[in-house]
Backbone bond lengths (Angstrom), bond angles and torsions (degrees), N, CA, C in turn:
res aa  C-N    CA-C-N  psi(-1)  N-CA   C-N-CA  omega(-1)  CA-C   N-CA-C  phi
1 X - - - 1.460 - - 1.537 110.66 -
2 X 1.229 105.81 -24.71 1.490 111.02 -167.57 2.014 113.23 -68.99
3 X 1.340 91.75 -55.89 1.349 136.67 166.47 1.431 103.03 -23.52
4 X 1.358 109.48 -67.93 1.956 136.29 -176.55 1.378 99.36 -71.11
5 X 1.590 141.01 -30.55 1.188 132.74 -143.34 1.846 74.93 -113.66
6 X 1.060 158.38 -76.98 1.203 148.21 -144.31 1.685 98.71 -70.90
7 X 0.735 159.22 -32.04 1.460 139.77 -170.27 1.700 109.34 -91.88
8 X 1.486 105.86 -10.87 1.522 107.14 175.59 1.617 110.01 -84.86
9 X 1.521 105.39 -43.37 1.599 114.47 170.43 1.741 111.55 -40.63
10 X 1.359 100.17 -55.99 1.337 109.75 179.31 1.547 107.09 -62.36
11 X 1.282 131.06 -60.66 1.444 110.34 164.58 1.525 145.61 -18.95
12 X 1.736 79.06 -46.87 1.751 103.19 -172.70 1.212 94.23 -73.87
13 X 1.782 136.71 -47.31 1.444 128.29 -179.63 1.281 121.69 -54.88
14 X 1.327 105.53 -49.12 1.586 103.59 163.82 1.404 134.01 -78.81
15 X 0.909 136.99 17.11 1.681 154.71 169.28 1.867 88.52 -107.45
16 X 1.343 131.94 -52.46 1.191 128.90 -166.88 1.420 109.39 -62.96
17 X 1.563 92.65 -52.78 2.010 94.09 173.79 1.483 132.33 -65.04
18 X 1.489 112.60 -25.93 1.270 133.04 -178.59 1.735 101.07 -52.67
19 X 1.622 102.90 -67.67 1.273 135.96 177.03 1.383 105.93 -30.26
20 X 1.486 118.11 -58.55 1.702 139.74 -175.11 1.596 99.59 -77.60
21 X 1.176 149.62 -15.09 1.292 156.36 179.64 1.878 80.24 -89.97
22 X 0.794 131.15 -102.75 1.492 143.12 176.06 1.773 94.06 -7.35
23 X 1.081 110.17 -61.15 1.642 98.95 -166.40 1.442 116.70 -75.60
24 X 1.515 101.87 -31.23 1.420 99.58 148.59 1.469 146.50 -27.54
25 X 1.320 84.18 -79.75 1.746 107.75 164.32 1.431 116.33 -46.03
26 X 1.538 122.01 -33.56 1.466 110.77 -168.25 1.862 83.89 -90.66
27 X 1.230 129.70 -54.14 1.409 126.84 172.29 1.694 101.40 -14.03
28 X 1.494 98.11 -85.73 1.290 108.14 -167.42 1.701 116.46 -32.25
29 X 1.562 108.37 -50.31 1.710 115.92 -168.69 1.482 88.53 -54.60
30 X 1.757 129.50 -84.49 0.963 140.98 -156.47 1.636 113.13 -50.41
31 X 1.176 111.57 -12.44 1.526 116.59 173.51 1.893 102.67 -86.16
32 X 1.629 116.45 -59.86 0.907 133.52 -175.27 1.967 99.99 -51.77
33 X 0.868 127.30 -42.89 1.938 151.31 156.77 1.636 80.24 -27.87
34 X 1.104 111.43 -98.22 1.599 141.03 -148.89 1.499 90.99 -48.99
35 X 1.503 126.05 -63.54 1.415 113.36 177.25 1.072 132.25 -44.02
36 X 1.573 121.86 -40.09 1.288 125.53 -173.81 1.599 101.44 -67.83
37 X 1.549 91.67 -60.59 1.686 100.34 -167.79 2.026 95.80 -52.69
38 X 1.324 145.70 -4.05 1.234 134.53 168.68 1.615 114.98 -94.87
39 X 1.453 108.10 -16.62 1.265 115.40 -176.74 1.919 107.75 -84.08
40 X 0.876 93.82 -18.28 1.736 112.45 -173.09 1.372 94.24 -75.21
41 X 1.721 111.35 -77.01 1.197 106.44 -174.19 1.234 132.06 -59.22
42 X 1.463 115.47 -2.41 1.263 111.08 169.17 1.321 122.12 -118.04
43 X 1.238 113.36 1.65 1.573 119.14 163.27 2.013 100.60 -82.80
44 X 1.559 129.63 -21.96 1.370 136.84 161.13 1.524 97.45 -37.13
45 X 1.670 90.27 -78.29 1.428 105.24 -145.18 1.636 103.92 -75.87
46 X 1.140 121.05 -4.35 1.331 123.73 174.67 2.150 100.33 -88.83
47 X 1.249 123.14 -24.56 1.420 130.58 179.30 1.608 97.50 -90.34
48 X 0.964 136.22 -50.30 1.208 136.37 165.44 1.942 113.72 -35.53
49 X 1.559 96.31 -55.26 1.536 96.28 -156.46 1.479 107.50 -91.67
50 X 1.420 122.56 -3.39 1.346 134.30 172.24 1.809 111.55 -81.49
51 X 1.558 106.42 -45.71 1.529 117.79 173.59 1.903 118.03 -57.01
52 X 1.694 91.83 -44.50 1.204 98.85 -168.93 1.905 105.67 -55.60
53 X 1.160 100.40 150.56 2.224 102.92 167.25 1.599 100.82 -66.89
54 X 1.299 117.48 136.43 1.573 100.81 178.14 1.968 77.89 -112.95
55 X 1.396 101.91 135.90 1.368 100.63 158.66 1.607 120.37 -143.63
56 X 0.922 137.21 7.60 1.384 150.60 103.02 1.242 140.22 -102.47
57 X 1.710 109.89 130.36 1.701 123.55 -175.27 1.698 101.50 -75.75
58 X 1.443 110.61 101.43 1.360 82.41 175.23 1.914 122.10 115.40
59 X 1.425 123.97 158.50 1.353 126.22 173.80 1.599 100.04 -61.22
């Protein structure tokens, strides 16, 4: 029993890690997504707010 039970564990680790490499990777894109798309908007709104006339700070 022992014999049968260690090479399936090991299966299961590697099907488990594979899986976690995979969720990773989509983590990573959709993070790597989110940065850009935050780096944009704030390189915008930073080109925006430098162009604009500022002539009052404020109400």
């Amino acid at each position: 029993a022992m014999k049968l039970n260690i090479p399936s564990s090991i299966n299961n680790f590697k099907q488990g890690f594979i899986f976690g490499l995979i969720v990773i990777e989509r983590l990573h894109n959709s993070l790597l997504c989110l940065i850009h798309s935050f780096i944009y908007i704030a390189h915008s709104w930073l080109f925006l707010t430098i162009n604009k006339p500022v002539e009052s700070d404020g109400e």
